[in-house]
Structure formats: C-alpha cells, structure tokens
BAVO-855142 format. One line per 3 residues: their letters; for each residue x, y, z of N, C-alpha, C. Coordinates in steps of 0.1 Angstrom, whole numbers, plus 5000, padded with zeros to 4 digits. Each point is the difference from the previous one (the first is absolute). Example, Ala and Ser with C-alpha at 12.3 -4.5 7.8 and 13.67 -1.06 7.14 Angstrom:
as> 5132:4943:5078:4991:5012:5000:5009:5012:5000 | 4996:5011:4993:5009:5011:5000:4992:5011:5008;
//
This chain:
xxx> 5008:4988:5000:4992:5012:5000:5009:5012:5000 | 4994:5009:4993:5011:5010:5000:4998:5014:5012 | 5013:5003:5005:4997:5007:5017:5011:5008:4995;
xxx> 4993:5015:5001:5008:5012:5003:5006:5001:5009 | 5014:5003:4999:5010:5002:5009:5004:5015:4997 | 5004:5007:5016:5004:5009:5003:5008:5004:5008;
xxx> 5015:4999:4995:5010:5001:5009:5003:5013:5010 | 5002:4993:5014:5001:5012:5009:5013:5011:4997 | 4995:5012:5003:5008:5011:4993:5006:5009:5015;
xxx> 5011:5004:4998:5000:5010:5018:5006:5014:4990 | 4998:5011:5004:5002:5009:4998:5017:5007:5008 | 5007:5007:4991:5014:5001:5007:5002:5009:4994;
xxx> 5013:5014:5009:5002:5007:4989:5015:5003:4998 | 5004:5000:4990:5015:4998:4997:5007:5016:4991 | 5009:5003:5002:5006:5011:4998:5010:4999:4986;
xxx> 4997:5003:4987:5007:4996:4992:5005:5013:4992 | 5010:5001:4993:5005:5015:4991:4991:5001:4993 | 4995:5015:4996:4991:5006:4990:5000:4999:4988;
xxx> 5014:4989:4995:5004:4999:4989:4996:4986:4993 | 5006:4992:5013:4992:4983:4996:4984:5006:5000 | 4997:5003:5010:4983:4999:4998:4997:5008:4986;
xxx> 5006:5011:4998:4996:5005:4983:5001:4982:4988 | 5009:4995:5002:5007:4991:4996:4988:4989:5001 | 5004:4998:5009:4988:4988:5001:4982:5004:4998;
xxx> 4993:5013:5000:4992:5005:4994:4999:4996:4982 | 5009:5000:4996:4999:5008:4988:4999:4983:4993 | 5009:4993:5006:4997:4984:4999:4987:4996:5000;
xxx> 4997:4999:5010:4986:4997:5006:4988:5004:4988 | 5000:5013:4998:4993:5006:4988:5002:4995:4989 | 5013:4997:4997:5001:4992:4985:4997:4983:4997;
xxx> 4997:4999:5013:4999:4983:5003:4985:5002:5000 | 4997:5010:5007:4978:4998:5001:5000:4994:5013 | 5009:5000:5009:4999:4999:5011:4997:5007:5012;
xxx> 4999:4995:5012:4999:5014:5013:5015:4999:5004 | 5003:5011:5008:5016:5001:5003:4998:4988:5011 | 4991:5002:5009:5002:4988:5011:5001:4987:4996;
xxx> 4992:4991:4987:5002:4993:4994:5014:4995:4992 | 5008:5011:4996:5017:5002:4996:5005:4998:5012 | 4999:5003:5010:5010:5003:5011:5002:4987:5008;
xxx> 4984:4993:4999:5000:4988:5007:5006:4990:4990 | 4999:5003:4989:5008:4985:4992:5015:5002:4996 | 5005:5017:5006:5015:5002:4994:5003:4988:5011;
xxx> 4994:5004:5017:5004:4998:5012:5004:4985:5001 | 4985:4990:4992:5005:4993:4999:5013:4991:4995 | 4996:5010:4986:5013:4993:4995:5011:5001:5003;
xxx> 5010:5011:5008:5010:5000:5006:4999:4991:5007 | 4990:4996:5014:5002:4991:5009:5002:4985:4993 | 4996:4997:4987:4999:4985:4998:5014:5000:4994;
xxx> 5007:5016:4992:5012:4996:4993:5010:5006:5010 | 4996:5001:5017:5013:5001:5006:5008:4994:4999 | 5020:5003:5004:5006:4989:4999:5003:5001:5018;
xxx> 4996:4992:5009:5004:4999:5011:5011:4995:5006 | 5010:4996:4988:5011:4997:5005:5009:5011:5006 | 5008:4999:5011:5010:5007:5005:5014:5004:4995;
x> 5001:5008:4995:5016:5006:4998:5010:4994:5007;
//
C-alpha cells in the first residue's frame, strides 16, 4: 500500500559568507530548486565523500 512519508526536519541556523550564499542561490535557481534543498544534498554529499582518514 502506498504510505506517505515525511521526514522529520529541525530548524538550525548557520552563518555562511555572502558570497557562497550568492553562489549557492544562483545554483539553486538554475537547477529549479530551493536553496535549502541544494544545501541539504551539497551537505550530504560531502559527508558520504569524506575522507576520514588521518594525516
């Protein structure tokens, strides 16, 4: 049966340069996306392509 899922969201607020955020705006707009929507899948993807090995 098909069941709508709605993943829990928390609100945060993060301090970024006026330059990424122009940057990352202007992305978001050419994708048709929302910037929170860019921000949450950049986020991801750094976390999945960390390298956590140690120096």
């Amino acid at each position: 049966m098909f069941k709508i899922e709605k993943p829990e969201m928390v609100n945060k607020t993060f301090r970024l340069p006026a330059e990424l955020v122009e940057r990352l705006q202007t992305v978001a707009q050419n994708q048709g996306v929302s910037l929170n929507n860019l921000v949450k899948q950049c986020c991801e993807y750094a976390l999945e392509n960390l390298d956590c090995e140690k120096e």
